[in-house]
C-alpha positions in Angstrom: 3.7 -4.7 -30.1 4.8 -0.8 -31.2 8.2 0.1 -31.6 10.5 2.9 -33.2 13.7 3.9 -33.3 14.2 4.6 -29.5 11.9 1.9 -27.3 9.5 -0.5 -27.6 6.0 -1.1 -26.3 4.5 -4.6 -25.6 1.1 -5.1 -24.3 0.2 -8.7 -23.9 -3.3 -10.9 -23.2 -1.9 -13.7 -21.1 0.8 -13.7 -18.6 2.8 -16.1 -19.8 4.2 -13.7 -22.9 4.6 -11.0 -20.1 7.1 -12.7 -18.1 9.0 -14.3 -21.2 9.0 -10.7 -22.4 11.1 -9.8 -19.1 13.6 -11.8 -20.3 15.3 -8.7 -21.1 14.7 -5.3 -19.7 11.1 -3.4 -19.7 10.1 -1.0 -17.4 6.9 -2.4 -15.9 3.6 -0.6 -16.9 -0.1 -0.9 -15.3 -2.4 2.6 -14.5 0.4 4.8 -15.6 -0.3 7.2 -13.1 3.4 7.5 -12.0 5.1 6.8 -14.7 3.7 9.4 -17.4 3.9 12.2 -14.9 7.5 11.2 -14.5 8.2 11.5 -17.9 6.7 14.7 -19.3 8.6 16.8 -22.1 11.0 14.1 -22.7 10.4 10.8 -25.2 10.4 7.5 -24.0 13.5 5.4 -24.5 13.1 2.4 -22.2 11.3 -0.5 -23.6 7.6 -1.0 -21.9 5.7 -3.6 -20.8 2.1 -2.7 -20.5 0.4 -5.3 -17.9 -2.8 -3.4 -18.7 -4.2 -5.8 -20.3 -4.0 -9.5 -18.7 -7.0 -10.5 -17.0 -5.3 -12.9 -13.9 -4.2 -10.0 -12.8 -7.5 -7.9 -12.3 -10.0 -8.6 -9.7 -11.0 -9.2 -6.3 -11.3 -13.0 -4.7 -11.8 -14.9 -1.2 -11.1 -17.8 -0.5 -11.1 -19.7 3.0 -8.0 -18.4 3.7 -8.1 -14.8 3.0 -8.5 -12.5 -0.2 -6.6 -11.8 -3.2 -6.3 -8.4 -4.8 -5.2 -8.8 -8.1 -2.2 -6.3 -9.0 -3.8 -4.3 -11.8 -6.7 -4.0 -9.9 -7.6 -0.3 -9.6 -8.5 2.0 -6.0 -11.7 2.5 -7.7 -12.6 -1.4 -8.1 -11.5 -1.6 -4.8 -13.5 0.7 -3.1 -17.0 -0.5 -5.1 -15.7 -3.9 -4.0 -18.0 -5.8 -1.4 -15.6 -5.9 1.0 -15.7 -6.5 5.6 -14.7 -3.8 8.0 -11.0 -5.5 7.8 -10.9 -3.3 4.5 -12.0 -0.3 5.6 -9.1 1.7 6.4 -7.1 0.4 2.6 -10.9 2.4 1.5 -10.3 5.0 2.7 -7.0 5.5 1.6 -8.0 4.9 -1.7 -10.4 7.8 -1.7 -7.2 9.9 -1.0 -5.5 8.7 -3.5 -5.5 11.9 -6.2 -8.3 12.4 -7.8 -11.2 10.6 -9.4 -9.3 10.0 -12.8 -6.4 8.4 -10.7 -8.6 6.5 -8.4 -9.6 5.4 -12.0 -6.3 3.9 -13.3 -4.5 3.7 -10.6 -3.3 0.4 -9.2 -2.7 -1.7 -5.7 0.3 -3.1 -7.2 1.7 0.1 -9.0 1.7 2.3 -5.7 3.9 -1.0 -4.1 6.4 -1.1 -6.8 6.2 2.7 -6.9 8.2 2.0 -3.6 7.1 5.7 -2.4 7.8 6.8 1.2 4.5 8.5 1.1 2.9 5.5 -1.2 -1.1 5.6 0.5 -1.6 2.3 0.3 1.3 0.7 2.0 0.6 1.5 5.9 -3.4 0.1 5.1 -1.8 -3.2 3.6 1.1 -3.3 6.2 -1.4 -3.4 9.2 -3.3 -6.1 7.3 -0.6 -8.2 6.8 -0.2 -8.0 3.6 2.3 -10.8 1.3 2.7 -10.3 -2.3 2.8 -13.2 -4.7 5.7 -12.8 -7.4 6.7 -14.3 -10.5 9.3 -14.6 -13.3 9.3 -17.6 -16.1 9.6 -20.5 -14.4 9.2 -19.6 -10.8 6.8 -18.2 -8.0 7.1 -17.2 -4.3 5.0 -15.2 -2.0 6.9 -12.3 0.0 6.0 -10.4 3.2 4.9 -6.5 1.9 8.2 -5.2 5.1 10.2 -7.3 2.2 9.3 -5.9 -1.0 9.8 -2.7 -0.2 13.2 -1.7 0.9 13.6 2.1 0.8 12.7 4.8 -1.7 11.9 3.9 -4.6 13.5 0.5 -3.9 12.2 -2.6 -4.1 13.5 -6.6 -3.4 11.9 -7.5 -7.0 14.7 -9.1 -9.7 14.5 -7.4 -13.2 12.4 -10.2 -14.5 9.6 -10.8 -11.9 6.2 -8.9 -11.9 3.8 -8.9 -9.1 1.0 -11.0 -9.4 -1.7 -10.3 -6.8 -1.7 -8.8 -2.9 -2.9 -11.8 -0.3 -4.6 -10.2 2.8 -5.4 -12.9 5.4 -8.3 -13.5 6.9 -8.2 -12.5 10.8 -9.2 -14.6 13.2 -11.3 -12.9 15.2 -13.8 -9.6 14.1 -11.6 -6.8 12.9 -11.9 -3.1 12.1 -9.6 -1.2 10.5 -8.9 2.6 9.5 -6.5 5.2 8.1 -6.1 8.9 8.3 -3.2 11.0 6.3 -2.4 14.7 6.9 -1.6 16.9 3.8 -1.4 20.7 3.7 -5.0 20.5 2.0 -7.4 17.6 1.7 -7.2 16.2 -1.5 -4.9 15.8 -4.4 -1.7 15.7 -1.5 1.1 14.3 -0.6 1.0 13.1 2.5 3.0 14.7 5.5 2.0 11.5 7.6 -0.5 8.9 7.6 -1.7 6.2 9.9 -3.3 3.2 9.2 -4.7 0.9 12.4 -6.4 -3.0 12.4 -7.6 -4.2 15.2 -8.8 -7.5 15.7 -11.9 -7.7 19.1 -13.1 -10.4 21.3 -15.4 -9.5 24.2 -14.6 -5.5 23.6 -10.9 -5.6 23.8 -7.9 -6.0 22.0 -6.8 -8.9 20.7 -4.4 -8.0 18.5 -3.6 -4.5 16.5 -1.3 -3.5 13.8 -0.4 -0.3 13.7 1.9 1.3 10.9 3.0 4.9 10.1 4.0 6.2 6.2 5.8 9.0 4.9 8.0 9.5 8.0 10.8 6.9 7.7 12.4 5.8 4.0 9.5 2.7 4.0 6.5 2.6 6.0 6.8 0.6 9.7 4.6 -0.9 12.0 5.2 0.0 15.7 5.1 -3.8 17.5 6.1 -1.7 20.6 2.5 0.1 20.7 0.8 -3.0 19.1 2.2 -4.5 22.3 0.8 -2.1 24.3 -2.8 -2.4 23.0 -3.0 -6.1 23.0 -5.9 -6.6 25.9 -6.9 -2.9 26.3 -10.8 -1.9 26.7 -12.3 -0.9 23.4 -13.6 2.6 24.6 -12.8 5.9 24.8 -9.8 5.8 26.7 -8.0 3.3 23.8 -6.0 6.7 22.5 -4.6 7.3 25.9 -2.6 4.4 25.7 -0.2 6.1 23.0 2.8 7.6 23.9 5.6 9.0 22.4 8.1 6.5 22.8 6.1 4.2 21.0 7.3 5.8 17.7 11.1 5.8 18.0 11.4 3.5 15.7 10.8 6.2 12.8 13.1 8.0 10.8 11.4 11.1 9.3 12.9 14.4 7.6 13.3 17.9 7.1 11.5 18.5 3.9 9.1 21.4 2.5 6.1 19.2 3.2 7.4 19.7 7.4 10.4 19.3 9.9 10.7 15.8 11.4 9.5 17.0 14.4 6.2 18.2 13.4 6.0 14.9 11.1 6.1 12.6 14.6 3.7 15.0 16.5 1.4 14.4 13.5 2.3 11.2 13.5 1.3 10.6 17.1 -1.9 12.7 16.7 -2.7 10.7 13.5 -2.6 7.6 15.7 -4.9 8.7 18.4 -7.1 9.5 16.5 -7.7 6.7 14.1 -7.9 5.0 17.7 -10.6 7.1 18.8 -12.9 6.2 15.6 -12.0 2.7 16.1 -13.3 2.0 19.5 -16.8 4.1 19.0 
């Protein structure tokens, strides 16, 4: 433990300190992608907890169930992982996210609690139905990913709990997945929109999607209307077709200097298609 005359910094080797340490206020530290860049030119005067350090929660498990992504587990660990088609899509949103050196330190858990409408990793973990297992001293539950998030930069986290690991279950039938994001170039972006789409296949159709949209509404959404739509369609070439624009009323995006709302739920749409096209080749 560091301290000085303005904050202090705690980095501790088993979870149990880290959650007493919450006790009292810390803001919550793991890559530190987000939060040095947030706080250039100016010292530190919140009290840190650096998570960095506690081995539960690194690494990548299965079990009969499903798979468990630890929270300080980085995009880079992820994408080396050996991992089904189900996880292709949350790769290649990973690859997208900044560069190397963030791919490097970044973490699943950090770009949740992040709570960013344009957060990469949300839609991919979204369409795989994604929960999130919490903790504070004393006490565990698992939430739905729609309920940790709650708008930007909001989250449904209490002061003292930390994110433990990200459960994705294990479909029951073969599933694909994949994501697309449009940025004005191609790396090292925020994204305008992005698209991440899981479909799960018996006999060469659909028997179940997810589809969800991020960075055009305050959190990510899935779009049951379009998921509805696709349940029992052909997987070929004529999947896309079955898109519409209706199918993303639900979303709420804005003016900004990245693009106009309107050109947001054209991409949007476009995004969709298209991610639907690679899927059903």
């Amino acid at each position: 433990m560091y301290t000085n005359d303005m904050a202090a910094y705690l980095r501790p080797h088993r979870l149990d300190e880290a959650l007493n340490a919450l006790a009292r206020p810390h803001t919550v530290l793991a890559g530190g992608t987000d939060f040095y860049p947030a706080r250039v030119g100016r010292a530190i005067t919140e009290d840190v907890l650096d998570v960095g350090a506690i081995a539960e929660l690194r690494g990548i498990s299965a079990d009969a169930g499903g798979w468990r992504l630890g929270a300080t587990t980085t995009w880079n660990e992820l994408v080396e992982a050996d991992l089904p088609p189900l996880f292709d899509g949350l790769k290649q949103a990973a690859r997208e996210i900044g560069g190397r050196q963030i791919q490097n330190a970044g973490t699943l858990a950090g770009n949740l609690c992040n709570a960013s409408p344009a957060a990469d990793g949300v839609p991919c973990l979204l369409a795989l139905g994604a929960e999130i297992d919490v903790a504070s001293h004393g006490s565990r539950r698992r939430v739905p990913l729609r309920r940790l998030i709650t708008g930007v930069r909001r989250t449904s986290l209490a002061a003292d709990e930390l994110v433990l690991a990200i459960r994705v279950p294990r479909p029951r039938h073969e599933a694909r997945s994949g994501f697309l994001k449009l940025g004005a170039r191609r790396y090292l972006v925020i994204s305008i929109a992005m698209v991440a789409a899981t479909l799960e296949v018996v006999d060469g159709r659909v028997a179940s999607a997810a589809i969800a949209v991020g960075a055009c509404s305050p959190v990510a959404e899935r779009l049951p209307a379009l998921e509805a739509a696709l349940a029992g369609a052909t997987i070929d070439s004529r999947l896309p077709d079955l898109v519409e624009p209706a199918h993303l009323a639900s979303l709420a995006p804005i003016d900004d200097m990245r693009g106009s709302a309107a050109y947001r739920l054209d991409a949007a749409l476009v995004l969709i298609r298209r991610v639907l096209a690679r899927l059903a080749t």
